[in-house]
Structure formats: structure tokens, C-alpha cells
C-alpha positions, -999 to +999 in steps of 0.1 A: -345-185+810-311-197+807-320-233+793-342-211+765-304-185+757-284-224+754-312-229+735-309-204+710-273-205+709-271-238+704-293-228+671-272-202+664-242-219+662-259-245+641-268-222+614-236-204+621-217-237+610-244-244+584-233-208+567-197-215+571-201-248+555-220-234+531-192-206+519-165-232+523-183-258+497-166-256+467-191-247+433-184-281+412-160-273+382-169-298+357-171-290+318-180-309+295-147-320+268-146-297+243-144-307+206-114-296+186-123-266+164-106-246+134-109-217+123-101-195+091-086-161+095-118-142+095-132-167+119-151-188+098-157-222+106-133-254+086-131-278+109-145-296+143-140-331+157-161-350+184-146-343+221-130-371+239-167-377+255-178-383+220-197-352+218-202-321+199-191-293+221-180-260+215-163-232+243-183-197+235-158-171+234-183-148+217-211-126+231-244-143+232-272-130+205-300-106+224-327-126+204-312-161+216-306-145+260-344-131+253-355-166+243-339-187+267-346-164+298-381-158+289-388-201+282-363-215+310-360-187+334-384-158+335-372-140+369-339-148+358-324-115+366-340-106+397-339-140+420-308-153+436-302-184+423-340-197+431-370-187+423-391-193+454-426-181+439-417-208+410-411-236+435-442-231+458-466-234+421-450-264+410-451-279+446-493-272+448-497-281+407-472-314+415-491-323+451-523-315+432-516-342+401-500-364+426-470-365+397-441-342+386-461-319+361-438-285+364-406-284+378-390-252+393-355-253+381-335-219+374-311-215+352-283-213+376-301-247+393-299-262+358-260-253+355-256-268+392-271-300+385-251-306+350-218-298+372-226-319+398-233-344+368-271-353+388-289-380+357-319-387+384-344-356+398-343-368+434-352-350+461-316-350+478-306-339+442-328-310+440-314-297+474-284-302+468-287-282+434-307-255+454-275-253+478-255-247+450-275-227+428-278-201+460-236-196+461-232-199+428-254-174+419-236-152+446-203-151+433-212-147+393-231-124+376-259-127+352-240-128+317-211-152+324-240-179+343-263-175+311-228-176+288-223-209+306-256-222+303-254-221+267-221-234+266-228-267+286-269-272+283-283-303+261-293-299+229-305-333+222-285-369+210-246-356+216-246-321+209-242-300+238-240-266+240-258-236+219-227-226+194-226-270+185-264-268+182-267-238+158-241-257+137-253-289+135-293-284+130-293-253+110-255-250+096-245-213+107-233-193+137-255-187+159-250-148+157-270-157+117-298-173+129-337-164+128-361-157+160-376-193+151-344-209+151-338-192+184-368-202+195-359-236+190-329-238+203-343-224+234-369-251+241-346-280+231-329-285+262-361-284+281-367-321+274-333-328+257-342-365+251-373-357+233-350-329+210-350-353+182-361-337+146-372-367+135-391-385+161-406-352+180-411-328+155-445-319+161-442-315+202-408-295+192-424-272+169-456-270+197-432-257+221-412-236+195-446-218+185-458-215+219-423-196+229-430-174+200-459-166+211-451-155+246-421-137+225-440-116+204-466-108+238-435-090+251-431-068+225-397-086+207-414-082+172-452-078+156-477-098+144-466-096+107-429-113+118-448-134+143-466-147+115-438-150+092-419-173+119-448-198+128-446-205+094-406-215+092-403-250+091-381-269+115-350-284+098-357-320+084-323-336+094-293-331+115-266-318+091-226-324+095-201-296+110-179-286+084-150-309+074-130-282+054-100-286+070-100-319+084-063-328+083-048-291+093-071-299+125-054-334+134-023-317+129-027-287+147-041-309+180-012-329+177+013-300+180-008-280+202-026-304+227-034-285+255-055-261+231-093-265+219-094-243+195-072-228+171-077-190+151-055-200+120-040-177+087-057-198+062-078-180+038-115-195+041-123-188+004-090-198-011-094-230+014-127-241-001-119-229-035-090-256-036-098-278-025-124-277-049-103-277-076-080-305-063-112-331-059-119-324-095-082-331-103-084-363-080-112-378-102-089-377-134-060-392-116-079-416-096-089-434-129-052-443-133-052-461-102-033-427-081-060-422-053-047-392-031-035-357-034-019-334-011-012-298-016+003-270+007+000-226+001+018-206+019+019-167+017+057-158+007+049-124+020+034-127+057+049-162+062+017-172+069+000-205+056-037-198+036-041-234+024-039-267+036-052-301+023-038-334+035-054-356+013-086-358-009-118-382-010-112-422-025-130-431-055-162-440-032-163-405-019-152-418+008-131-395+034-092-399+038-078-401+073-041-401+062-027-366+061-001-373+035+015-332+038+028-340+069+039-385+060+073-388+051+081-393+016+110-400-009+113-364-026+129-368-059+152-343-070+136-317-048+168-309-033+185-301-065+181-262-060+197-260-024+224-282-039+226-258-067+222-222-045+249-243-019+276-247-044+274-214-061+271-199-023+307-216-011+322-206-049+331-239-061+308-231-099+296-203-116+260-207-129+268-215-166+300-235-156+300-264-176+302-299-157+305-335-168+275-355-179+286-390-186+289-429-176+294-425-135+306-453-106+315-436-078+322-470-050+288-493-056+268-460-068+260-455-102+238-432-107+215-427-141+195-397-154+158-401-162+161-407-202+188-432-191+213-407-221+246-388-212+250-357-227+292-355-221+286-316-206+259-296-195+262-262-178+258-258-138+222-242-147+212-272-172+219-296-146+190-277-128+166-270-150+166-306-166+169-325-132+199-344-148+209-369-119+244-376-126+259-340-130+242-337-098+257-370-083+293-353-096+290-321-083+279-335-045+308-358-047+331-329-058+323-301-035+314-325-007+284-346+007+294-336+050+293-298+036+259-302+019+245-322+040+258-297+071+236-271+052+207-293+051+210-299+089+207-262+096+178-256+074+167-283+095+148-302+068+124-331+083+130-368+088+165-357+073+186-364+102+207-395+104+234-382+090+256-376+054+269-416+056+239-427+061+222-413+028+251-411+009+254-391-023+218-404-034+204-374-007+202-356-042+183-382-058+153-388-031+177-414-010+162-398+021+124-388+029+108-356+040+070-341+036+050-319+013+044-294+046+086-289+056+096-291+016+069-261+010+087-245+037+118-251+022+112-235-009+088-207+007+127-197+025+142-198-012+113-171-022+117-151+009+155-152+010+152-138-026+131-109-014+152-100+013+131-110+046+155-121+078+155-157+085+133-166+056+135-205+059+118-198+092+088-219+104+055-211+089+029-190+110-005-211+113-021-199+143-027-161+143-020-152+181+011-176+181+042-156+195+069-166+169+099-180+183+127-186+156+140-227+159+158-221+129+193-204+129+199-174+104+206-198+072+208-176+038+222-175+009+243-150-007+225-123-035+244-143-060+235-178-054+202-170-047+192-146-074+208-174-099+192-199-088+155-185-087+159-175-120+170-207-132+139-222-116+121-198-134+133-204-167+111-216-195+137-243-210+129-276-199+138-312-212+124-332-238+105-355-215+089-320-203+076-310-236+040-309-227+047-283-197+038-255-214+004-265-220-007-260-187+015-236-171+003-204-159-003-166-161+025-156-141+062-158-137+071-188-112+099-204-102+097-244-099+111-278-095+094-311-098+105-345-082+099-382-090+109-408-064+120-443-075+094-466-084+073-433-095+055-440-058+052-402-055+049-372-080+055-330-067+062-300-077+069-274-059+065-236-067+068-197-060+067-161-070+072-127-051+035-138-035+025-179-027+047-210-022+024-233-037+035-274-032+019-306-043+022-340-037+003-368-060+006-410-057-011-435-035-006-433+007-001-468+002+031-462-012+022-484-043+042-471-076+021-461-107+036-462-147+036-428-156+035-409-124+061-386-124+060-349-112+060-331-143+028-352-157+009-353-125+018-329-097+031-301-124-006-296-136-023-295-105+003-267-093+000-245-121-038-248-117-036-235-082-015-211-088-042-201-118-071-192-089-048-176-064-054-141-059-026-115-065-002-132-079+029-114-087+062-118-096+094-101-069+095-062-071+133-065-075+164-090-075+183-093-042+206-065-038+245-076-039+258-060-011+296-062-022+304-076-054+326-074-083+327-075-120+345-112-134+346-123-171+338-157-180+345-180-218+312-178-232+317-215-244+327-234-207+313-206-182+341-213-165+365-177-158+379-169-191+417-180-196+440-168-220+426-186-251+387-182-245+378-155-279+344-153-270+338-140-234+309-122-213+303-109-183+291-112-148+287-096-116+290-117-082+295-117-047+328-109-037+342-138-017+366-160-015+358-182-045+376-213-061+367-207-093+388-229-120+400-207-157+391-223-188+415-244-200+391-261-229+403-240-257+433-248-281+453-234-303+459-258-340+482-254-365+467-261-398+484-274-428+474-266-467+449-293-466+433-282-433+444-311-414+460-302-381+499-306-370+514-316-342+532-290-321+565-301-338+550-291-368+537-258-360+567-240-384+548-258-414+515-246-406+497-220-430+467-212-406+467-212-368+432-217-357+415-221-318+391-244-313+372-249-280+380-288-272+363-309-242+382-336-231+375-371-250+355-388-222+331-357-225+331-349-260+322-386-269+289-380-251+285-340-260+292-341-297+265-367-306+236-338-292+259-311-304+263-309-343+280-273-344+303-283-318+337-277-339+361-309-334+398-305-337+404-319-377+424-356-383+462-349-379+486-349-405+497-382-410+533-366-416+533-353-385+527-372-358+500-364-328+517-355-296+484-354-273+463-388-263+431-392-290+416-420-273+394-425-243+377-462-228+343-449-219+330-478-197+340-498-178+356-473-155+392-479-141+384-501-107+344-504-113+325-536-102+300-547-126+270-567-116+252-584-145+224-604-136+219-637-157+194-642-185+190-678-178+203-702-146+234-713-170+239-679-191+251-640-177+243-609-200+271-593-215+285-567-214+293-538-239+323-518-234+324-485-252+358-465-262+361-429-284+383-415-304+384-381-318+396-395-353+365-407-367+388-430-392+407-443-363+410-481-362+407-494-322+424-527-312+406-544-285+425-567-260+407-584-227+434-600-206+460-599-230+433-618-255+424-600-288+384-599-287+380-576-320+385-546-337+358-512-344+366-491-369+342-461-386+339-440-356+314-466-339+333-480-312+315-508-288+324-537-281+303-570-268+321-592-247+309-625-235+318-620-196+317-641-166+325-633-126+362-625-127+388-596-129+398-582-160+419-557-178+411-540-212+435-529-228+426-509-266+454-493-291+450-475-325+467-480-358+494-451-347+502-464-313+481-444-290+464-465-261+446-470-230+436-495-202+414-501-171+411-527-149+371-536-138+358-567-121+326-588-128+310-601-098 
């Protein structure tokens, strides 16, 4: 008796330790990779990519169709629901149907058994396998209920080649979601991973559709639909080939996995039907420029209002219809003159210019810098706001150096511009002129700020929104800019002027007010413009990823059009409700000829509210008062008792009014003096060279160097000018025509000019 209780408790602790064992084995974890997915705001699909395994696998976050659970239980599973984890009746018929063939001809596998042996990653059906799998099928089904073990069925089952999973498969064979397919599609989709090497459309159609038919069969037995649908669904044919996920928003994707790595898939802002209606719009555009030799196009929309992005596309397809890799929004690039309004909204913001404040425009050295505007002309002055809307490169070069690179370039730093971070010595004063780089996607952003600071909105040159759980943390600090500046300098962005060179503009601009800028780096490598109203920030890069330059690629002839085109199928578009509200301000007048604060000589004045500051705004000093004689000459201020007529004339001073008068013909020049009275004030200017500037002319031939032409003015178009190099008389100009050539070679010089009534001037230059 005793030998039979050591018995049994021998067995007893046996399967004692067999059950603890068996609670204590951990279920196997593995998932598949998943493939990196995007989504549009109404959860559309733009985008997937291959997992790291190479596969097509999607996570189901969604509730499974009834039709598809009804298909799949009732093919793979019938008892699904009421065994636990196997299905013993199953087993013991396919054990006497597989003894009787003396071969595998049924197999007994539950879905939970399926799930155990994908995770225990079982490739051969061996015995030990199948135990095994049982084991694990038993605990597993004890610990999860029947929705999240079907749920994960159909998120890691085989649908044939490398799709895995139900949401990949619905996608790749019939291109919807799965919650938009038919009861034949389900169908399908359940038998495929029955036999998922033999799921091939081409090579098995006729077994898939034999099974497909036969499920539907069994479906419609069960009382899922009637005969009439029945027959309506035998008849559906099976898709022909294995179609491509959508590639909508390939390059948003690659960026979006980049900045968020540890996440699978992302829910984005971007409109779906604005995405695919651009991008659209910019492969017809691409076909046009790519017969010029440019071959790629970016373009960036952003929603002014929401700060939310709706559009996206990093690069279009080459000539071969082949797909672009290179997500040129986010590459660094030489802008242009793209930084031209922050300049602009910087200097009125620390009150160094008013907005109509004239500013020189002419021949410029500052150290080894000379910097030229596009035409290659000087126009002696321009106002503040000219400088803008005609992109002129050396007032802009003038101001910066005036009201100080480190100060700008601080600004920059805190609207934490990309790539633009090695510091003010480093780019030097050509940081207006595209000496640095940056990319379409921060630039967009940039300007998007300039929109949203105008409307009001706290920290408006904030990051953009993509993703729309994402908590938004602020990385930027609080950078605005006053009303003034900013309502000045949107509205010079938005004015219709623009240069000679822009002429064709018009043509293709749009139906709404907008405020933009276009840039051109050197070489004409890259072409944007950049836009906005009270609703989109709309920018657009055009030029070759290769960085190779093209003859006529500049931003007003190739990246203007596309923008105004984009901004033509945007919905809503609207102009701001109101200007930025001045919160303290004051009432100043300004001379209506220099913009400048009127002084005591300006007659014609205007004028204009700004932001009370402290300002270091410089009076008009440009006007002067003539004495006149009988013949209309003008006198001397000796003279003044003989004058008949005392007249005020608005003057610039000779190194600007050589330059301004030549554009200008009503500008009013002070009359020749009396030759009885002598001129007190200095008539004569050297234009170029500059005092202390180091000319570098390259040689026409190995034995002979260019020459170079020096150039002086003097407001007395009769005036005769002397012209001395060195203490050598080299010639003389007379008629108001005033160049001269001089046959140069590497050396220091002095030039050294006089009139006919004594009045002269000199620099000192250098060849090298």
C-alpha cells in the first residue's frame, strides 16, 4: 500500500512540476519588423516602405471587418471560440485521415497553434514542433482573449511572397483598406495563408480561386448572404497582378523615420487630396523644366493658420519616370537672397531705417568683397523698401555692414535657421547673398513665422506640427518682430512692383494677395520662391540635386511659376483679416523725397505711424537751399545778396547722384554756378577705384592684363576733368562723360583729377 501512495505521489509531483513549468514558460514574443507607414490626416494611406526583414508588414491598430473574422474563423478555425487553444476533436480526424493515407492530408492547427508556431519562428511541421506549439497554444490561449489572438493572427499570418499580415495584403493585391473590401476579396485573403507558398496570383490562380469559391460556399451555408450575392461573388475575378503600396509621400516618410526612429507609423497633418493634387501639378511642371536640362523639384505647404504642414514633396520623377531617392526639402542649399526680408524686418525692428529711407546703390569694396546686383547696374539711391522688392545685392551688402553683421547674424541664430551656424566671420556679409546654405523645409518655416508673426500668433517662427498626436514642445525662443517692422515688411513682399528682369511675373501670378521673395544662388545651381497669405506658406525649390548650374535658372523664371501655380489649387486662400496691432506707437513725419525724418528744408513731407522705441533715425539733410541769379545760374553763398530767386532743391551727394540721375530724368540738379561767383562746395566725385581698394584684373593673354576704367562725376555737365596717375597726366574728359581707360599693371597708384576752376580729388588703389 505504501509503495502504490510513493507511487502516486511521485506522479503527482511530476505533473505538479510539469504545471509549474508549464505557467513559468514564457509565450514567445516575436513580431515580425514592421514597415514604416504614413499617413494623411484623415488616415489615408501616402506612404509605406519594406521592414528591415524586407517585408511588407503593417501593425493593425484598427478593428478587424466582421466579414474578414467570419472568413478566417470559419476556413482556419471553425471551433475557434469555444476550444482552448486546441481543438482535440480536429486532431483525433486528421490523425485517423493522416494514419489512413499513410501521409499528412489534414492538419489540425488552431489559430492560436498557428500564432505559436510563427513566434516560435517553427519553418519544419515536426512532431516535437507540433508539441511544442500545442504547449503553447494551451497558455497562450489562457491568458488572451479571443479578439486580441485573432487581431494578431491577422497582423503576423502569411499572405504569400513577402507580404505578411492582413492590412499589407489588402493593400498590395487589391489596393484598399481592408475595412473596403468585398466578401470575395475576404474570402481570399482568408485562404491565402493556408498554403502561403502556393498564394501566388500568377502561378496558382486556379487552386486560389478553388479554395476562395469553396469558402464562399461554406459562407453563404451559414447564412452570411444569399444565393443572388453568392452568385454575384463566384463570379469576381481574382486580381491579375500584385499592385505597389502607395508612394505618395515617399520622402516626408524617410524623413519622418529619421527624426522619429523608434516609431512605425506616423498619423501626419498633410492633407491627402492637396498631397496628391500637387504633386500632380509639380510632375507636369517637372516635364517642362526637365527639357532644359533642370531634373528635380521640391516644394513645401504649410498651413499659416494651424502651423501644421499639408504638403510635402522632396523631389519629383527623372526624365525616365524613374523615382528620386534624394529629398532635396530637407539637402542643404545656397538660398539666394532669401534672407533679404529678415534683414529688412531686422533693421527697421532695431530703428536704424525707416521703410522708404533712401540708401546708397553704387560701386561697393568693402576689404576683398565687392559685391554686384543681378543686372550688374547701380542705381546711386534706392529706398529701404526698393532694396527689397528688387533683391538689389549691394544696398543690401551696405546696409548689413552699416547696422552690423554680429547683430544680424545674432538674430538669425535665434530663429535658429538650419545649417546656419558657424558663425557671423565665417559667412561674412555675403550671408545676405546665399554665402551660407539652408533647405526648402526650415526656409518655409522661416517665412511661415513672418506670416504668423503678422497675424499675431505667440512664437510664430516655431517648429512645424507634422505628426498629429505630437506634444509640441517650443525649441525656439520667443523671436518677434515689432508691429512696425513686420507689417512693413509683409507688405513690401506683397507689393506688385518688381524689376525689369521680373517683367514677365505678372503673367503667371495668382488670384490672391501674397507676399513673396525669390532667390538665385551663384552659378544659378538653385532657383525658389517662397510665399504666404493670412492662410498657406507655400515654398519651392527648382535645379538639379547634382548641384550642376543651368543658364537661365533663376527663381523668378523657374521656381516663381511653380509657386503661384500652387498657390492657384489651394483651397481657401485668403489674405490677413487685419494688420498687426501697434501696441504703443507714435505719429513721425518724414521728407517725401529721402524717407528719411523730415529736417528743416524737406517742403514736401508725409506721414507715418511707428513703434515707439528707441530709434536712431538720421533727419534729412539732402535738401538745399540756391540762390539764383537773373540768368538762373546758381551763386555761391558769398553771393547770396545778388541773388533774385532763392530756390530749394533736393541734392544727393555726387557719388550717388552720378549713378541716380542717369534712371532719374525729373530728378532736379542744382544749375552750373555763376562763373562770377565762385563755388564754395566740392562738385566732383572719383567714382571707382575706391580710396584703399585692391583691384584684381585677370590677363587677356600670358604677356597682356585688362585695363582698367576709372570713372569720376561732376555735377557741372560742362566741367573739364584733369586726369593724373602718379603724378603722370593720362588725359582729360570733358562733356559730362567722364571715364577713363588706363593701361595698368600690378602696382600701387594714386589718382589724382582737378577741374578747370581748381576743385579736386584723389584715391589711392592698388593693382595686384
Amino acid at each position: 500500500m505504501w509503495r502504490r501512495v510513493h507511487k502516486y505521489r511521485r506522479l503527482i509531483f511530476i505533473i505538479a512540476g510539469l504545471i509549474v513549468l508549464w505557467l513559468f514558460m514564457p509565450i514567445p514574443d516575436y513580431k515580425p519588423a514592421f514597415s514604416k507607414q504614413l499617413y494623411a490626416r484623415d488616415n489615408r494611406l501616402l506612404s509605406a516602405n519594406v521592414s528591415s526583414e524586407q517585408q511588407w508588414c503593417f501593425p493593425l491598430d484598427e478593428a478587424l471587418p466582421e466579414a474578414l473574422k467570419a472568413s478566417i474563423i470559419l476556413y482556419e478555425d471553425e471551433y475557434f471560440y469555444w476550444h482552448p487553444g486546441v481543438n482535440p476533436i480536429s486532431a483525433v480526424k486528421a490523425a485517423i485521415q493522416n494514419y489512413k493515407a499513410g501521409r499528412i492530408v489534414r492538419g489540425a492547427s488552431t489559430i492560436p497553434m498557428q500564432i505559436m508556431r510563427i513566434k516560435n519562428r517553427h519553418s519544419q511541421r515536426t512532431l516535437l514542433n507540433k508539441i511544442w506549439e500545442t504547449i503553447s497554444a494551451l497558455k497562450y490561449r489562457m491568458f488572451y482573449n479571443s479578439s486580441h489572438i485573432l487581431k494578431e493572427w491577422c497582423e503576423i499570418a502569411p499572405f504569400g511572397g513577402n507580404v505578411i499580415g492582413v492590412k499589407a495584403a489588402a493593400l498590395k493585391y487589391f489596393h484598399r483598406p481592408m475595412d473596403k473590401l468585398s466578401w470575395a476579396e475576404y474570402a481570399l485573403l482568408a485562404v491565402m495563408p493556408n498554403a502561403p507558398t502556393f498564394a501566388n496570383l500568377k502561378r496558382n490562380r486556379a487552386e486560389l480561386k478553388r479554395k476562395r469559391d469553396f469558402l464562399l460556399r461554406k459562407l453563404h451555408d451559414k447564412g452570411y448572404f444569399d444565393a443572388s450575392e453568392l452568385g454575384l461573388y463566384l463570379g469576381e475575378e481574382l486580381p491579375t497582378f500584385t499592385g505597389e503600396i502607395p508612394q505618395y509621400g515617399y520622402h516626408l516618410l524617410k524623413y519622418l523615420s529619421k527624426e522619429y526612429s523608434d516609431q512605425s507609423v506616423y498619423y501626419t497633418t498633410v492633407d491627402y487630396d492637396i498631397q496628391l493634387r500637387t504633386q500632380e501639378l509639380l510632375e507636369r511642371e517637372s516635364s517642362f523644366l526637365q527639357a532644359d536640362d533642370i531634373n528635380n523639384l521640391a516644394a513645401v505647404i504649410l498651413d499659416v493658420e494651424s502651423n501644421q504642414l499639408i504638403a510635402y514633396h522632396g523631389n519629383v520623377r527623372s526624365k525616365s519616370g524613374k523615382f528620386s531617392y534624394v529629398d532635396v526639402a530637407q539637402a542643404p542649399r545656397s538660398y539666394g537672397s532669401l534672407l533679404k526680408p529678415i534683414l529688412f524686418a531686422h533693421v527697421l525692428d532695431i530703428g536704424e531705417l525707416l521703410p522708404q529711407e533712401m540708401i546708397a546703390d553704387i560701386p561697393t569694396v568693402i576689404g576683398d568683397f565687392q559685391p554686384e546686383n543681378f543686372d550688374k547696374k547701380f542705381r546711386g539711391a534706392v529706398s529701404f523698401s526698393d532694396m527689397l522688392i528688387q533683391s538689389l545685392n549691394v544696398p543690401a551688402v551696405r546696409v548689413l555692414n552699416t547696422t552690423g553683421l554680429q547683430s544680424f547674424y545674432d538674430r538669425i541664430s535665434r530663429l535658429q535657421v538650419a545649417y546656419l551656424n558657424k558663425g557671423a566671420d565665417h559667412y561674412g556679409l555675403s550671408i545676405i547673398l546665399g554665402g551660407g546654405e539652408s533647405s526648402l523645409w526650415d526656409l518655409t518655416r522661416l517665412y511661415k513665422g513672418m506670416a504668423r508673426n503678422y497675424a499675431g500668433y505667440s512664437t510664430p517662427f516655431d517648429k512645424v506640427k507634422i505628426l498629429k498626436d505630437e506634444v509640441h514642445h517650443k525649441t525656439l525662443s520667443e523671436v518677434t518682430f515689432s508691429a512696425f517692422s513686420i507689417h512693413h515688411t509683409v507688405n513690401t513682399m506683397a507689393d506688385l512692383t518688381r524689376p525689369r528682369e521680373e517683367k514677365s511675373w505678372d503673367l503667371y501670378g495668382t488670384d490672391y494677395k501674397v507676399a513673396w521673395k525669390t532667390g538665385t544662388s551663384y552659378g544659378h545651381r538653385d532657383s525658389w520662391a517662397i510665399g504666404f497669405n493670412g492662410k498657406y506658406a507655400v515654398g519651392v525649390w527648382v535645379g538639379n540635386e547634382t548641384g550642376e548650374g543651368r543658364f537661365g535658372l533663376t527663381g523668378i523664371s523657374k521656381a516663381a511659376p511653380v509657386m503661384f501655380k500652387l498657390f492657384n489649387v489651394l483651397p481657401d486662400n485668403h489674405w490677413f483679416g487685419r494688420p498687426p496691432a501697434y501696441s504703443d506707437h507714435e505719429i513721425i513725419r518724414i521728407c517725401s523725397h529721402s524717407g528719411k525724418i523730415a529736417g528743416p528744408l524737406c517742403n514736401q513731407t508725409k506721414v507715418m505711424d511707428v513703434s515707439k522705441m528707441s530709434y536712431r533715425y538720421v533727419p534729412c539733410t539732402w535738401h538745399k537751399v540756391v540762390g539764383l541769379d537773373a540768368q538762373g545760374l546758381a551763386l555761391s553763398e558769398d553771393c547770396l545778396s545778388n541773388a533774385v530767386k532763392l530756390d530749394t532743391f533736393f541734392t544727393l551727394p555726387p557719388y550717388m547722384e552720378y549713378y541716380y540721375k542717369q534712371a532719374h530724368i525729373n530728378y532736379r540738379i542744382i544749375p552750373a554756378f555763376s562763373p562770377a561767383c565762385s563755388r564754395g562746395e566740392q562738385p566732383l566725385k572719383i567714382i571707382y577705384p575706391n580710396q584703399g581698394v585692391k583691384v584684381f584684373l585677370p590677363k587677356e593673354s600670358v604677356s597682356k592684363q585688362q585695363d582698367i576704367v576709372m570713372k569720376a562725376y561732376h555735377r557741372d555737365d560742362k566741367a573739364v576733368l584733369y586726369w593724373f596717375v602718379n603724378d603722370q597726366y593720362i588725359g582729360t574728359t570733358n562733356n559730362g562723360h567722364h571715364e577713363m581707360l588706363f593701361k595698368s599693371k600690378k602696382g600701387h597708384y594714386q589718382l589724382y583729377i582737378t577741374d578747370q576752376n581748381g576743385h579736386n580729388e584723389s584715391v589711392k588703389f592698388d593693382i595686384i
